[in-house]
PyMOL commands that place a pseudoatom at each C-alpha (Angstrom):
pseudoatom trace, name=CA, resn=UNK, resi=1, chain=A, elem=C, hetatm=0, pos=[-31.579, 51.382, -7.994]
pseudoatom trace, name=CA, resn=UNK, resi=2, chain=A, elem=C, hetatm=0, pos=[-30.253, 54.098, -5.337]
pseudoatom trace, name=CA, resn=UNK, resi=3, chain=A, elem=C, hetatm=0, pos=[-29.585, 54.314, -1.739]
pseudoatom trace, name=CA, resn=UNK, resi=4, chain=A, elem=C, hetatm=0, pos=[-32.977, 56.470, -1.432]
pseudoatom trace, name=CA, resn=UNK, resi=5, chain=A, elem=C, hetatm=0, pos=[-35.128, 53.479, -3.044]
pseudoatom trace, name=CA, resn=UNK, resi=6, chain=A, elem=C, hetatm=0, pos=[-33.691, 50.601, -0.950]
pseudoatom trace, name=CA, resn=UNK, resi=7, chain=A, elem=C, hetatm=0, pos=[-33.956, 53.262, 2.037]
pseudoatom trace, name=CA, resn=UNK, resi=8, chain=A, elem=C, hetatm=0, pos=[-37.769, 53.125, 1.394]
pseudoatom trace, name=CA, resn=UNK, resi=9, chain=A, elem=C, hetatm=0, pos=[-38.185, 49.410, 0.485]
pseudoatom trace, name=CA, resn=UNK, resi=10, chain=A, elem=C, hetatm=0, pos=[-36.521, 48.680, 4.163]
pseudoatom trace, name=CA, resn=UNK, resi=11, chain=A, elem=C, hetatm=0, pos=[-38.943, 51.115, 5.481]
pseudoatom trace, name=CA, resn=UNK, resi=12, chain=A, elem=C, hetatm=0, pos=[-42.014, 49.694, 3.918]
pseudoatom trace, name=CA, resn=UNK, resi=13, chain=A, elem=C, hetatm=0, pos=[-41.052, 46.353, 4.644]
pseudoatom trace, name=CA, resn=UNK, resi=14, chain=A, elem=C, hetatm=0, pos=[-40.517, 45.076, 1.100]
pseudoatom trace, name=CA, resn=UNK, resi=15, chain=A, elem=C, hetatm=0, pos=[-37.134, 43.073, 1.250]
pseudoatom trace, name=CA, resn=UNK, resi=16, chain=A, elem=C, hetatm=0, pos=[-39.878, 40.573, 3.161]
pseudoatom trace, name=CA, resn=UNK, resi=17, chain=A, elem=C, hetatm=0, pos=[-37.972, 38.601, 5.925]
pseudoatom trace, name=CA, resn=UNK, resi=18, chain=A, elem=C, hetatm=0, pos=[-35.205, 36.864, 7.117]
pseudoatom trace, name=CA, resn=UNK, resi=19, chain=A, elem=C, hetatm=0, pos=[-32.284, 35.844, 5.096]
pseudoatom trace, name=CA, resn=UNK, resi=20, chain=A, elem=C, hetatm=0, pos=[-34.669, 36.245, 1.944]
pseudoatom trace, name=CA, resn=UNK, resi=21, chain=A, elem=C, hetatm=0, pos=[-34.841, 39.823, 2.886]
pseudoatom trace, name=CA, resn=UNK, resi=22, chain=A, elem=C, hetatm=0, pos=[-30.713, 40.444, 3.165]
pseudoatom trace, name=CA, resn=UNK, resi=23, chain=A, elem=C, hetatm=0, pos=[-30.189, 38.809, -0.169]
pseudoatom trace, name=CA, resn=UNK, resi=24, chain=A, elem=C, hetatm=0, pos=[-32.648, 40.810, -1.789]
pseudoatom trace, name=CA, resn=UNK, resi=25, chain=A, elem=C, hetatm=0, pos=[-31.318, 43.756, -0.017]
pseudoatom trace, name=CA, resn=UNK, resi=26, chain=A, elem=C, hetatm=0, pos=[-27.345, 42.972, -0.770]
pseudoatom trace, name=CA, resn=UNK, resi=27, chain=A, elem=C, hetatm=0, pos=[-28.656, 42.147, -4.785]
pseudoatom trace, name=CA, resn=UNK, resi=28, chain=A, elem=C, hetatm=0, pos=[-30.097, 45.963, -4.563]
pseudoatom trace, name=CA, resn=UNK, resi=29, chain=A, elem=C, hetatm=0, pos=[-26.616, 47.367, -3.058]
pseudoatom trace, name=CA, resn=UNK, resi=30, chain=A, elem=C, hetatm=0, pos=[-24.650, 45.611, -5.591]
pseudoatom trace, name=CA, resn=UNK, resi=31, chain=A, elem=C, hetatm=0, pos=[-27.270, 46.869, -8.448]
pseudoatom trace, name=CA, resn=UNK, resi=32, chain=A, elem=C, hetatm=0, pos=[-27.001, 50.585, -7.129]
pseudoatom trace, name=CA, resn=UNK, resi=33, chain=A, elem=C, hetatm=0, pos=[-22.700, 50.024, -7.934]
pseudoatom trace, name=CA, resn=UNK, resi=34, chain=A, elem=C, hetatm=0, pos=[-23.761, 48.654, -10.852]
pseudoatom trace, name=CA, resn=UNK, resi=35, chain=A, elem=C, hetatm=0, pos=[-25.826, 51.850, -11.886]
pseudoatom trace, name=CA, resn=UNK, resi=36, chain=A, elem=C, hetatm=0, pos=[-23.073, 53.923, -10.766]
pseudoatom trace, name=CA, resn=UNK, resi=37, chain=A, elem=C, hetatm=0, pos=[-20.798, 52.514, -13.615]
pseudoatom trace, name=CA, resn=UNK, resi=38, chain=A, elem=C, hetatm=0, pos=[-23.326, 51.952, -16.213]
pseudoatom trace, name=CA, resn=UNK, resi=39, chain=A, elem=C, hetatm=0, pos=[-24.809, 55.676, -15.576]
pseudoatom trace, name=CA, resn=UNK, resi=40, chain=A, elem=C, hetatm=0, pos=[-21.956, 57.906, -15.022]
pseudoatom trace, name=CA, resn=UNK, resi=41, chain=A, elem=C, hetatm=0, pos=[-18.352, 58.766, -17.119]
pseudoatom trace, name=CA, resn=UNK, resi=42, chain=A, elem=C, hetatm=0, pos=[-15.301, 57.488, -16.168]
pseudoatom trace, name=CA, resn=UNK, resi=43, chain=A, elem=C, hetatm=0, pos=[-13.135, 59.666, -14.007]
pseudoatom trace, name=CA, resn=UNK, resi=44, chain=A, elem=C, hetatm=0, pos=[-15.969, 61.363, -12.142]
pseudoatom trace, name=CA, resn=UNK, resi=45, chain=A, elem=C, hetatm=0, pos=[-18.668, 59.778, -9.842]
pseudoatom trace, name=CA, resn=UNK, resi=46, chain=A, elem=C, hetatm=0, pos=[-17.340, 56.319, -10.591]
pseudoatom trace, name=CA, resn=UNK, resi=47, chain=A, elem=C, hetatm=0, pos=[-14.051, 57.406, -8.811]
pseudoatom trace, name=CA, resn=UNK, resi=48, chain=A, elem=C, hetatm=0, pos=[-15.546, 58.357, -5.730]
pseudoatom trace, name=CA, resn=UNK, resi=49, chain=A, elem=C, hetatm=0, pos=[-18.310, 55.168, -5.357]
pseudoatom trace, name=CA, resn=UNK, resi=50, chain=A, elem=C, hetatm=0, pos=[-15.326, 53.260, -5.338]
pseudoatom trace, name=CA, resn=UNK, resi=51, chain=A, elem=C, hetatm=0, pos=[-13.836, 55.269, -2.652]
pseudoatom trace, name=CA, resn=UNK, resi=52, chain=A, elem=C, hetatm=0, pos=[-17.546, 54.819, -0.663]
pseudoatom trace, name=CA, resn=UNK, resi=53, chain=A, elem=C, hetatm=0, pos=[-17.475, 50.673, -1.939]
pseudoatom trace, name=CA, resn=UNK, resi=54, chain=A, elem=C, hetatm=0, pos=[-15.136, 50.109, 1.037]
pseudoatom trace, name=CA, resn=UNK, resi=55, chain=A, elem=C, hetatm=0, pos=[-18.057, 51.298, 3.191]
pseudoatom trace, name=CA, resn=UNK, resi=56, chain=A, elem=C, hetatm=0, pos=[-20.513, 48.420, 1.450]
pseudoatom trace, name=CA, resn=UNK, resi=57, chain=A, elem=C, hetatm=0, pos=[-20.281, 46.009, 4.369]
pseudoatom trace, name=CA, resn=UNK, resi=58, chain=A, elem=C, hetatm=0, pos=[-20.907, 48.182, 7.548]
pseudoatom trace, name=CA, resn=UNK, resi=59, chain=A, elem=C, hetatm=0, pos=[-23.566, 49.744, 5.294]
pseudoatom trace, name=CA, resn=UNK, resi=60, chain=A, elem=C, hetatm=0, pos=[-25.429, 46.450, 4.480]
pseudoatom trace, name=CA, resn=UNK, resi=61, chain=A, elem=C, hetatm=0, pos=[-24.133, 45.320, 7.860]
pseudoatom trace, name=CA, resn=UNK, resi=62, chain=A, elem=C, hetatm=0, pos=[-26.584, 47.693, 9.533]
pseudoatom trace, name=CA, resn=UNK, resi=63, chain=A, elem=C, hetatm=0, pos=[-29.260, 47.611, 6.874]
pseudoatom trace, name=CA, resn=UNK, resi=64, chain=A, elem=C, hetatm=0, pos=[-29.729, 44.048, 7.699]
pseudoatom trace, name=CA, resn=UNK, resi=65, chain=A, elem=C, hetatm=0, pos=[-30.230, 44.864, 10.856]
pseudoatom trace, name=CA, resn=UNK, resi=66, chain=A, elem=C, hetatm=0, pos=[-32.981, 47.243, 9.948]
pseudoatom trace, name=CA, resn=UNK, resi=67, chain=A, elem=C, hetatm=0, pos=[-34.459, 44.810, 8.299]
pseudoatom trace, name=CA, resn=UNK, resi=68, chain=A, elem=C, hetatm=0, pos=[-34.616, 42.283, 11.263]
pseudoatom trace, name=CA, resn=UNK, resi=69, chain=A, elem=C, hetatm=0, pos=[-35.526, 44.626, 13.328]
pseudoatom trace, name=CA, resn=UNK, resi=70, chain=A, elem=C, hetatm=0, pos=[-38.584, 45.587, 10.985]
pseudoatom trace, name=CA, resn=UNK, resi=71, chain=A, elem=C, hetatm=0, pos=[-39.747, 42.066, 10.553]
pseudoatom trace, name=CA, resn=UNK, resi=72, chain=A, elem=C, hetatm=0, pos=[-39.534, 41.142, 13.941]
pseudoatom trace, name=CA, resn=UNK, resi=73, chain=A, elem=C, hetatm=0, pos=[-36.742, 38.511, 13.307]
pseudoatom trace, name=CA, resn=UNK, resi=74, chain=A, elem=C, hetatm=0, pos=[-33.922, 38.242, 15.720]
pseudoatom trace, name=CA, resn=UNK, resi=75, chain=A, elem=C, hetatm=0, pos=[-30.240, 37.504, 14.995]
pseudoatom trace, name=CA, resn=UNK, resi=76, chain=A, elem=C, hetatm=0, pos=[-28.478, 34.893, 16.493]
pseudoatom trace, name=CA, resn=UNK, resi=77, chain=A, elem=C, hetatm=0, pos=[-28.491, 34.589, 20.338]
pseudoatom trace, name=CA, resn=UNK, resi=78, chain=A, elem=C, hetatm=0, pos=[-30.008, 38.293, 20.606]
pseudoatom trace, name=CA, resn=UNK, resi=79, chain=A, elem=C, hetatm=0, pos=[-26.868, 39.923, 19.181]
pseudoatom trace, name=CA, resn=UNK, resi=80, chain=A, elem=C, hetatm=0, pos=[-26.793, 43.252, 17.476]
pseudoatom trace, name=CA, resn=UNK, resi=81, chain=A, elem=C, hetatm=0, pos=[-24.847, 43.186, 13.954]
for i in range(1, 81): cmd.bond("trace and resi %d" % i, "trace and resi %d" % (i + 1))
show_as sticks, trace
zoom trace
């Protein structure tokens, strides 16, 4: 999994909806981590996806948001994420 893929699947519309969609969206984003490790030596790329990790939550923040906003789904009382 990569940032381009899930880029696409939110695009496409197929994380679904609702909070189906942001779990199967946040299980991607932990996968693409997951990748990072298992795909790349120590000391190199690993060191700087930590360094972006701290990012994960605005990131997925505003993905989810995407994803509402593609579904048609609202979040709570009409505010923005």
């Amino acid at each position: 999994m990569d940032f381009s893929t899930m880029k696409n699947k939110i695009e496409q519309g197929d994380y679904g909806n609702g909070s189906n969609a942001a779990a199967e969206l946040y299980e991607d984003v932990l996968l693409t981590f997951d990748n990072c490790r298992s795909f790349n030596v120590e000391g190199e790329v690993v060191d700087e996806a930590t360094n972006v990790f701290v990012l994960v939550p605005l990131v997925f923040a505003k993905a989810c948001e995407e994803v509402m906003r593609s579904s048609g789904s609202s979040t709570p009382r009409g505010k923005r994420i």
